[in-house]
MARDREN-996049 format. One record per residue (C-alpha): x, y negated, z. Coordinates in steps of 0.1 Angstrom, whole numbers, plus 5000, padded with zeros to 4 digits. Each point is the difference from the previous one (the first is absolute). Layout:
<sites>
XYZ
...
</sites>
This chain:
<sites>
776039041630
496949914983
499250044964
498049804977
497650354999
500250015035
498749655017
500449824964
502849735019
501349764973
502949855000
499449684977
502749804982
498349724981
502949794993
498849694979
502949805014
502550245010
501850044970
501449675003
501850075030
501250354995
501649874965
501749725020
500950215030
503450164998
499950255022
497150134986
501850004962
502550315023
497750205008
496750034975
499750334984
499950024965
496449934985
497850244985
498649954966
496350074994
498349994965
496050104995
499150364997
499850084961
502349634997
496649824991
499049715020
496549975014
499949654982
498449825030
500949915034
499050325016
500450195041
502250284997
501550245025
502650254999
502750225018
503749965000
502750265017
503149905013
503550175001
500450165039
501549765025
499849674974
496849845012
498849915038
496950025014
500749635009
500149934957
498449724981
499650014961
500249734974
498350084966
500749764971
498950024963
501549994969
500549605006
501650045031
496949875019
499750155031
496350165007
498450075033
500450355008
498550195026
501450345016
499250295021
502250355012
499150264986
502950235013
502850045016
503450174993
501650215037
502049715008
496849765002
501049834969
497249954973
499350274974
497249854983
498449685001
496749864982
499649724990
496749754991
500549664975
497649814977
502549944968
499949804971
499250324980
501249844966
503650045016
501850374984
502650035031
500249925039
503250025023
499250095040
503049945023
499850105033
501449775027
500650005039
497349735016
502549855018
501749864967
496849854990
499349605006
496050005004
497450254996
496849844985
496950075020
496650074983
496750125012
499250364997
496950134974
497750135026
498549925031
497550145021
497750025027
497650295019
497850064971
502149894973
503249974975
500049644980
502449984970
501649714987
502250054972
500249634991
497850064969
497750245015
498050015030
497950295012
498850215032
500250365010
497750125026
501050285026
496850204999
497650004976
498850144968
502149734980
503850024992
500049604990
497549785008
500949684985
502949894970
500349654994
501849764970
500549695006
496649985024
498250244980
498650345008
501350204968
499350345018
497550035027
500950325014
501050344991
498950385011
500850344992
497050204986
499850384994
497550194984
499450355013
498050294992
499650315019
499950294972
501650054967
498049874967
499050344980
499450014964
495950084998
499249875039
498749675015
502549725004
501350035037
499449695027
502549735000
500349835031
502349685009
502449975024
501849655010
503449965012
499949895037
503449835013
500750195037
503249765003
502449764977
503349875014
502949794990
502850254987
502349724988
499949565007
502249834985
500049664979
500550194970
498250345003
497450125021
498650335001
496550085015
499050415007
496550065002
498850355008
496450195004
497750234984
497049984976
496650035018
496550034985
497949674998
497950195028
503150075021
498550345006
503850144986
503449834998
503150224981
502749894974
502649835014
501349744983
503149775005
500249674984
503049775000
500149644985
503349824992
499849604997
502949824991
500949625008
498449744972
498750304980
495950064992
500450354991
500050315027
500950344993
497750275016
501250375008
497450215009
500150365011
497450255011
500050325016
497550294992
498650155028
497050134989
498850364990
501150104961
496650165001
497749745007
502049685001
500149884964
501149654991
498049834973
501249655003
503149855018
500849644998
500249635014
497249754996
501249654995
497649695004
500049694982
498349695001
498749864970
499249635000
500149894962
497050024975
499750314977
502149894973
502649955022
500450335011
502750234988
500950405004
503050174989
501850284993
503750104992
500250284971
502850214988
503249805002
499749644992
496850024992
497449805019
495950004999
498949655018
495949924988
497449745017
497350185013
497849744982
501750024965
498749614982
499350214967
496550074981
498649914968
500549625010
502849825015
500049725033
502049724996
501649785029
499749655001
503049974979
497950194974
502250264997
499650395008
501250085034
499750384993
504150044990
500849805035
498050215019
501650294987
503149885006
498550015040
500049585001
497149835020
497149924978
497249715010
497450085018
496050094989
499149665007
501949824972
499050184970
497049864984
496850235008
500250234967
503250125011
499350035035
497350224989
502250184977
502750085035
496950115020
499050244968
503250144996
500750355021
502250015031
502150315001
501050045042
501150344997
502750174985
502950305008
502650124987
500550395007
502650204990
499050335003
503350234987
503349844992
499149974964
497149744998
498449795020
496449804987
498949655012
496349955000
497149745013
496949935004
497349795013
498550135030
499450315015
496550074980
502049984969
502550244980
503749884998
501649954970
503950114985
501849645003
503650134992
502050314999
504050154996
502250235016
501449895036
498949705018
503049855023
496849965026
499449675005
497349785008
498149665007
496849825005
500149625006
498749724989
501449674989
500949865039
501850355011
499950365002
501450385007
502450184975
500950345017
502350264990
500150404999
503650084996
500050334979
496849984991
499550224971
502750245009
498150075035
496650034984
497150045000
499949625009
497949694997
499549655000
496749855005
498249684999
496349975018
497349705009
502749764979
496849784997
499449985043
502049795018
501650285014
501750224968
501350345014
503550154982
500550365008
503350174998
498850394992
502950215009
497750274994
497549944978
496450085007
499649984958
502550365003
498750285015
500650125037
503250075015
499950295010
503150125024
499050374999
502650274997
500350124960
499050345011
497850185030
502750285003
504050105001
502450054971
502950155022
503849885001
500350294976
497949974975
499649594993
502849845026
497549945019
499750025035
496449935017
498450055033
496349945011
499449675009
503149834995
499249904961
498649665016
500449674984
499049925040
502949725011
501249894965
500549654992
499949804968
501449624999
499149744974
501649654992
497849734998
500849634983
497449675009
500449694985
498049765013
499549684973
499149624999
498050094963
500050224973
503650124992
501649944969
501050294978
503649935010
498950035036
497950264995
503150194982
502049935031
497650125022
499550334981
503950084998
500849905033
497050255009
501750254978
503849975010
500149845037
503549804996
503050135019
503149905009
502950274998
503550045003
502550144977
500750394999
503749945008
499249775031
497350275010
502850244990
502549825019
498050035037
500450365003
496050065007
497750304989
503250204999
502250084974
499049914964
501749884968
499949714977
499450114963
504050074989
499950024957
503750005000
500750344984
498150224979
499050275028
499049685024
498249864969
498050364994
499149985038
498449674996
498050034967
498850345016
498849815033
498449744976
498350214976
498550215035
498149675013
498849914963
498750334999
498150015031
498649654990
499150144970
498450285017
498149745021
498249874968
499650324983
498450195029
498349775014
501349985034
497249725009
497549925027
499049925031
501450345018
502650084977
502049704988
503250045010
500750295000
502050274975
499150364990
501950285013
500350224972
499350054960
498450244980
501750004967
497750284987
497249755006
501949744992
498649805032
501350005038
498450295020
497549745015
497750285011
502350255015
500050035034
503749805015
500849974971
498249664991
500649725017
503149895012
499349885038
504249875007
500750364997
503850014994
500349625004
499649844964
498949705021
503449955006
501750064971
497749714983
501349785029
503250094995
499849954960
498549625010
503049915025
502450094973
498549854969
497849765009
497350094980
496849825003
497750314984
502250255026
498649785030
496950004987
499450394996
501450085032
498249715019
497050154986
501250415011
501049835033
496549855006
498350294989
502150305018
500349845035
496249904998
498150284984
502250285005
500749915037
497150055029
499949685021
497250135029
498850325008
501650345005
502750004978
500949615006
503549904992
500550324976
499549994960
498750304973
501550214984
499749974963
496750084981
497550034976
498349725025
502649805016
498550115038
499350374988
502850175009
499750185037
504049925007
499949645019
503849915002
502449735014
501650024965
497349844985
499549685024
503549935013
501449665001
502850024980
497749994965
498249695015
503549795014
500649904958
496749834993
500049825041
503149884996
500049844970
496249875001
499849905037
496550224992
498650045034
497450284995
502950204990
501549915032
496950135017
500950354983
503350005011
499349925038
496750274993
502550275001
502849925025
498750295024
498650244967
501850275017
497450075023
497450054974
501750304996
499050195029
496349974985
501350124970
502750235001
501749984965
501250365007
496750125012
499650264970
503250144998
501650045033
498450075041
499649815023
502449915027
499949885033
501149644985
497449784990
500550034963
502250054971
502449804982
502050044972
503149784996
498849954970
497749834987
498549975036
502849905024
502049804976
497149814987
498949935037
504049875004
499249754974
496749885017
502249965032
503149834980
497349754988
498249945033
503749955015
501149734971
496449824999
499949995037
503550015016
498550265024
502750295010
496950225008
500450094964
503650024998
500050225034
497450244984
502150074962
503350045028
497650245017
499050244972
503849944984
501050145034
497950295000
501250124965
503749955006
500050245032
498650234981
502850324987
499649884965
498649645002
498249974968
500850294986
498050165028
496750034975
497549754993
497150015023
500549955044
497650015026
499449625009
498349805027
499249634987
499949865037
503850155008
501149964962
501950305006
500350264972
500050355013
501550294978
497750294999
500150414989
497749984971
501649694980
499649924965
503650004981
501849684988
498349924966
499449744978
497649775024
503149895019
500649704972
497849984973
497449855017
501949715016
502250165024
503249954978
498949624997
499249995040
503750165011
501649784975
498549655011
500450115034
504250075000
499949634996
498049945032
501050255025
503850165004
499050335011
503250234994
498450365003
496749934983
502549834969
502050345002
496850204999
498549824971
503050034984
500450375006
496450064981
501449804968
503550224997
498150335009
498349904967
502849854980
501950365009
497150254990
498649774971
497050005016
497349765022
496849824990
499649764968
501349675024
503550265002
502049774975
499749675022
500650215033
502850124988
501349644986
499449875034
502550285015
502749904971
499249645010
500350025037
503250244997
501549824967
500050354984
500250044964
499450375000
496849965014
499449704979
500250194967
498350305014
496849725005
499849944966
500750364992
496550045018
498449744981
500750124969
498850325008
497049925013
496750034977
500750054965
503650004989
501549665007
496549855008
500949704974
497550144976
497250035018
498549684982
500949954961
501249664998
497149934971
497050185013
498050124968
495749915001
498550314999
497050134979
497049825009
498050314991
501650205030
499249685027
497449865013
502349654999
503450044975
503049965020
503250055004
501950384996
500350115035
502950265009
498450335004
500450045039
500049665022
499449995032
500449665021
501150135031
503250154983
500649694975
499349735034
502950235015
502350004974
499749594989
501049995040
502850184996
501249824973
499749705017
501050095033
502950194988
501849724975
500149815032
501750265019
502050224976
499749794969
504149975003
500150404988
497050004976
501350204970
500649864965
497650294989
497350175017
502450325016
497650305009
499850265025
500350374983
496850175013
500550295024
</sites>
C-alpha cells in the first residue's frame, strides 16, 4: 500500500452533487455507517470561511480502502471534502483518514459520513490547485495565483489578487557570525547567507488542498559556503488567499564557530499608491492592533479634500485618500513637508515585552512608537490597492522574535519575519559547560564530543495573507487569531474512545467519590504544569515545549542547572500523557501544550543528519547536552497523536526518519559504558531501545501496509520467546539490526524499570490489538504477575498489572493494581497537589507562585497520571472505594 507520507496519493471525494443521490438511494440508506460529529477545537469558530485539515480514526474492519466521505454542517449542507489514508488497520481496512475542506467557519458543528462509491450518483469534477512544468509550480487557488520556482534563491516568486502582484517574492535570510560577541571586545563580522531552493515538489494536488515541499540550504551571497538546511512547505487551499508556511531547519554547523545572528524570511511587496496611502501594521497583545500610515496627514496645519473636510480620520481608518494632485498647492506642500516613516519592527526580545519602533531612514535614530507585554506576531505593509499580512504563530512564546518593515517608501517594501532576531544577541548552541559532571554526582551522563547541537531541528508555523487593501480592524483581528489558534476540526473523546487506537485509555468517570478524587487529581497535575509554564518561564526559541525534570523546593525553583536533571527531553513519556488528557477531555489548552512539547521534543531533542541520526538526547541542562543518544527519546509513538489528528506532514517526516533507528545503534552502543562488547553488532535493551524501535516498525507497518515491519517486531518477539525465561530473561540482548534477532548474552543487565516506563507498556498494549502472538502475550503477561506477586516492578507496574487482570478477567490481580498505585510515591499519591495551591512569599522568589510540594519530579508524576488513566480503562471495574495500601515490607 501507499500512504499519504509515502507518495502523497489522494483519494478525493468532492461530492457537490452526490448527496442527492445517496439520500434518495435506498440501498445506500442499509449500509452507511453512522456519522461522525466534529465541532472546532476549543468549540470557537474561526468566523470566516476558512481551509482546514484534519485526521479521523476508524473502528478496525468498518471502513474500506474503496470509502468515500460526506461532510455536512450544522444546516445539513453538504461541503466538498477531500481525503487521503493515512493508515491502515491488519485487515487492510482504514485506521485513519485525513481529511482537507474549506467551511463556512461561522458553522459550531459538522457531520462526516463515510459511504461506499458505488452508492454514490455523480462525483463532481474540479481542477486541481497546482500545475507545473520543468522549471516551475503555478498555483491557482481561485483567489490566488502565484509561482514557485524549482531552483533558485526564491521560495515564491510571484502572488497575485485579482491581477495584482501583492507579494513579489519571498526568501530565507540568515545572518551568521563566526565567534561569540564578548563583553569588552570588537563586535564580531556578520555575514549573510540566502536560502537557495535545491528542489520543490508537489506532496499533495487536489481541488481542495495542495501541498508544495521545498527543500535546500542557506548559502552565502558569494556562494563560497552553503549549510543550514531548511525545509519549507506551503499549504493552499481552494478559493482561499491565505497560505500557511511550515518551515524547519536543521543545524549543522560547528557550536564553536557557527553562531546564528538572524534567521528569517524576506517577503517583497510592491507598492504602487502615493505616500499617504501607505499603511504598516502590527498585532499587539490579544486584541490589540497597531495599524499607522507611514505618512501620518498631521502637523501644526490640517489638508482638506475637495469636500473640504479632514481626510486624516479616513486615512487612519486605512481608506484610499486623493491623490497630491488635487489638493490646492499649500497643502501639497504641506504632504511633501510632512516626514515619511518607511521603517519600523516590532521585536520581542524575552516573553515579557516586546517594543515597536521607527524611523526615517537609516542615517537617522528610531524612535519608541508603542510597547506592552506579548505581541500575537503579526504583521502588514500595503497600501490602499493590496498588500502582505504574515503571521508568526507563537511568536512571543518562541522569542527572541521580530517583525519588520523596510524601504516602505520604494516600490519594493521588504517584511521580514525574524525567527531569530538579529536585535537579541547570538545564539549560541555551545554546551553549558567545557567539562563532565558524572551520572553520580549531577545525573549527568557526558562524553566528549557527543554534547552537539549538530543534526537538531527546530520548525516554525508561518501565516500570509495576501490583501486587495488595507484590512479592517475586524480583518486584521481575524488574521491575528487565526495566526494564533490555526482552526481544527476534532472528534469527540468518546468516538476517539470508541475506535480502540493509541491503546488503552479512559474517559474521565466522576461517578463515585474515589473516581471523582482521581479526576480532580489529573486536573489539578495539568493546571500545575501550565502554571509552571508561566512561572518558570519555559519560553523560547530552543526550549518552548518542553517541561523541567525536577524541582528544588529548597530553592524554590526547578533544578534548571543540574546536570539531567533539567530539562525534560520525553524522558518517561509526559508527551503522552498530555495526549492522552486531550483525547479524553477535549481540552483546547491540553492540545495546545502538548502540540507545542510535540514540536519541540521530536525536533530539537531528536538528531535528523549526522552520526547520531534517527536517535534523541537524553535529558539536560542543554536539551543536546547529555552524552546518552536514545531511541526513547525519538520514537514514533510520541509523534503518531499530533500526525494523526493534524495531517502535519513534517511530523510525518519524523516518523518515517526513524523507521530503521535501530541501526543507529551500532554507532552508538547505548550499553557501551556499562557492559563489553560482544561479537553482535551492538546492544539492545528491550527497553527503552527494542520496544521503542517496535513502535517505529508498528508505525512504518500501519502508514505503509508494508509486512517488512510487521516481519521484523515477529522477528525480535521470536527471539525473546525462545529464550528459558522470555522476558524475564534480563533487560539488555545482543542484537543485530540487519537480522532483527535479539541474542541473549552472559553479562546482561537485570529486568528493571526501563521495560515500561518509557513507552514499552504503551507499545505491548497497542500492539495485542494488532498482532495475536500467543507466547509473546504469555510472556508479557508473566512480567506483570511476577510483579503483582512480589509487590514489586517499575513505576508503569500498576497499568501492567491491570492489563494482566484485564486480559485474564482477574479480580485478584485487579485489586492488587491499585494496591500498587496507592503505594506508589507518597501515601496514596492524591495529595501530592493541594487542591488550592497557596501564593508564596514574594520575598523568597524571583516570580510569586504557587506552593510547590516539596519533592516533584515529572518523570514519576508523567508515570503515575498514565497509570491512572490507563488503569481505569483496564481495571477500573475493581478500583476501591478508598485508596487500600500496601503494608511496607
Amino acid at each position: 500500500m501507499k500512504t499519504f507520507n509515502d507518495k502523497y496519493t489522494t483519494a478525493v471525494s468532492v461530492l457537490v452533487f452526490a448527496v442527492l443521490g445517496y439520500f434518495c438511494n435506498p440501498a445506500a440508506a442499509q449500509q452507511k455507517e453512522p456519522s461522525i460529529k466534529l465541532s472546532w477545537l476549543g468549540e470557537q469558530s474561526p468566523g470566516i470561511k476558512t481551509g482546514v485539515s484534519w485526521g479521523i480514526p476508524f473502528p478496525k474492519g468498518k471502513v474500506a480502502k474503496s470509502s468515500s466521505y460526506i461532510l455536512t454542517d450544522d444546516k445539513g449542507e453538504v461541503t466538498p471534502v477531500q481525503s487521503w489514508p493515512m493508515a491502515y488497520w491488519p485487515d487492510g481496512s482504514l485506521k485513519w483518514v485525513g481529511f482537507s475542506a474549506v467551511v463556512d467557519g461561522k458553522g459550531p458543528a459538522f457531520q462526516l459520513q463515510p459511504v461506499e462509491k458505488k452508492s454514490l450518483v455523480k462525483q463532481a469534477v474540479q481542477p486541481q490547485l497546482l500545475t507545473e512544468n520543468g522549471t516551475s509550480i503555478q498555483i491557482n487557488t481561485g483567489t490566488l495565483q502565484g509561482e514557485i520556482y524549482k531552483k533558485g534563491d526564491k521560495l515564491l516568486s510571484a502572488l497575485r489578487v485579482d491581477n495584482k502582484v501583492v507579494c513579489s517574492g519571498a526568501e530565507l535570510v540568515a545572518i551568521i557570525q563566526q565567534e561569540s560577541s564578548t563583553d569588552t571586545g570588537p563586535a564580531p563580522a556578520k555575514e549573510k547567507y540566502i536560502g537557495g531552493v535545491d528542489s520543490a515538489v508537489i506532496e499533495q494536488n487536489g481541488p481542495l488542498r495542495a501541498v508544495v515541499k521545498i527543500t535546500g540550504k542557506h548559502h552565502t551571497v558569494t556562494g563560497n559556503r552553503s549549510w543550514l538546511p531548511f525545509i519549507v512547505r506551503f499549504y493552499f487551499y481552494k478559493d482561499q488567499q491565505s497560505i500557511k508556511m511550515v518551515h524547519t531547519i536543521v543545524y549543522d554547523g560547528d557550536a564553536q564557530k557557527d553562531f546564528i545572528r538572524g534567521l528569517g524570511i524576506n517577503f517583497s511587496v510592491p507598492m504602487r499608491e502615493e505616500m499617504h496611502n501607505r499603511h504598516v501594521g502590527f498585532s499587539g497583545e490579544k486584541e490589540a492592533l497597531w495599524f499607522e500610515p507611514i505618512q501620518p496627514m498631521i502637523g501644526s496645519r490640517a489638508v482638506t479634500d475637495t469636500k473640504g473636510l479632514d481626510p486624516y480620520a479616513e486615512q487612519l481608518a486605512g481608506h484610499r485618500i486623493a491623490d497630491l494632485k488635487t489638493f490646492s498647492a499649500p497643502q501639497q506642500q504641506l504632504l511633501k513637508d510632512w516626514a515619511v516613516w518607511p521603517n519600523y519592527k516590532l521585536s520581542q526580545l524575552s516573553p515579557d515585552g516586546f517594543t515597536l519602533m521607527k524611523r526615517t531612514n537609516a542615517k537617522s535614530a528610531w524612535i519608541n512608537s508603542a510597547g506592552s507585554g506579548r505581541s500575537s506576531g503579526l504583521a502588514f505593509v500595503g497600501d490602499v490597492s493590496g498588500g502582505m499580512a504574515v503571521g508568526l504563530k507563537d511568536f512571543w512564546q518562541s522569542y527572541p522574535s521580530s517583525l519588520e518593515v523596510r524601504h516602505a517608501d520604494s516600490t519594493q517594501a521588504e517584511l521580514q519575519v525574524w525567527l531569530w532576531s538579529p536585535d537579541s544577541p547570538e545564539m549560541d548552541m555551545r554546551h553549558y559547560d567545557t567539562k563532565s559532571h558524572t551520572l553520580k554526582a549531577s545525573y549527568e551522563d557526558i562524553e566528549e564530543g557527543f554534547s552537539t547541537p549538530y543534526g537538531i531541528g527546530r520548525t516554525s508555523v508561518i501565516s500570509l495573507f495576501p490583501t486587495t487593501g488595507v484590512p479592517e480592524r475586524k480583518e486584521a483581528e481575524r488574521m491575528a487569531g487565526l495566526n494564533t489558534e490555526p482552526p481544527l476540526l476534532v472528534c469527540t473523546p468518546a468516538y476517539y474512545h470508541s475506535t480502540r487506537t493509541f491503546g488503552p485509555w479512559s474517559l474521565p468517570d466522576r461517578s463515585t467519590a474515589m473516581k471523582q478524587q482521581l479526576e480532580d487529581q489529573l486536573d489539578r497535575m495539568f493546571s500545575f504544569y501550565q502554571h509552571e509554564r508561566e512561572i518558570s518561564r519555559w519560553y523560547g526559541f530552543w526550549n518552548y515545549g518542553d517541561i523541567m525534570h525536577t524541582y528544588d523546593s529548597l530553592r524554590q525553583r526547578w533544578m534548571y542547572d543540574v546536570g539531567g536533571y533539567a530539562w525534560m527531553n520525553s524522558e518517561e513519556i509526559p508527551d503522552v500523557w498530555l495526549w492522552y488528557s486531550f483525547l479524553r477531555t477535549g481540552r483546547q489548552d491540553i492540545f495546545r501544550m502538548a502540540e507545542a512539547m510535540t514540536r519541540h521534543t521530536q525536533e530539537v531533542d531528536v538528531y535528523h543528519t549526522g552520526r547520531f541520526a534517527g536517535l534523541g538526547s537524553r535529558h539536560n541542562v542543554t536539551h543536546w547536552g547529555d552524552g546518552a543518544k536514545e531511541i526513547r527519546i525519538s520514537q514514533a509513538i510520541l509523534k503518531r497523536f499530533y500526525y494523526y489528528l493534524t495531517t502535519d506532514e513534517r511530523t510525518g517526516d519524523l516518523m518515517q526518519e526513524v523507521n530503521n533507528a535501530d541501526y543507529a545503534l551500532v554507532e552508538v552502543d547505548p550499553l557501551r559504558h556499562i557492559l563489553p562488547k560482544t561479537q553482535y553488532p551492538t546492544h539492545i535493551r528491550t527497553g527503552p531501545d527494542w520496544l521503542a524501535a517496535v513502535g517505529n516498525w508498528m508505525t512504518a507497518w500501519e502508514r505503509t501496509g508494508n509486512i517488512t515491519y510487521r516481519d521484523k517486531i515477529l522477528t525480535g518477539m521470536k527471539s525473546i520467546t525462545t529464550m528459558p525465561n522470555a522476558l524475564l530473561t534480563g533487560l539488555s540482548f545482543g542484537y543485530d539490526p540487519k537480522t532483527g534477532i535479539l541474542h541473549d548474552v552472559p553479562d546482561k543487565q537485570p529486568l528493571g524499570q526501563f521495560l515500561m516506563i518509557m513507552g514499552g507498556a504503551e507499545v505491548a498494549f497497542e500492539l495485542a490489538t494488532l498482532l495475536d502472538e500467543p507466547k509473546w502475550s504469555k510472556a508479557w503477561l508473566d512480567v506483570s504477575e511476577t510483579w503483582a506477586r512480589n509487590g514489586k516492578g517499575d513505576m508503569a507496574g500498576p497499568r501492567a498489572i491491570a492489563y494482566a487482570a484485564f486480559k485474564k478477567n482477574d479480580p485478584q490481580l485487579g485489586k492488587l493494581a491499585w494496591q500498587q498505585m496507592f503505594k506508589e510515591g507518597d501515601g496514596t499519591g492524591l495529595d501530592r497537589f493541594p487542591a488550592q495551591p497557596a501564593y508564596m512569599p514574594g520575598k523568597d522568589l524571583f516570580a510569586p507562585g504557587k506552593g510547590v510540594p516539596p519533592l516533584v519530579a515529572t518523570g514519576h508524576l508523567s508515570q503515575w497520571a498514565l497509570n491512572i488513566i490507563e488503569t481505569l480503562e483496564l481495571a477500573g471495574k475493581w478500583l476501591p472505594e478508598t485508596p487500600d495500601v500496601l503494608p511496607p515490607k
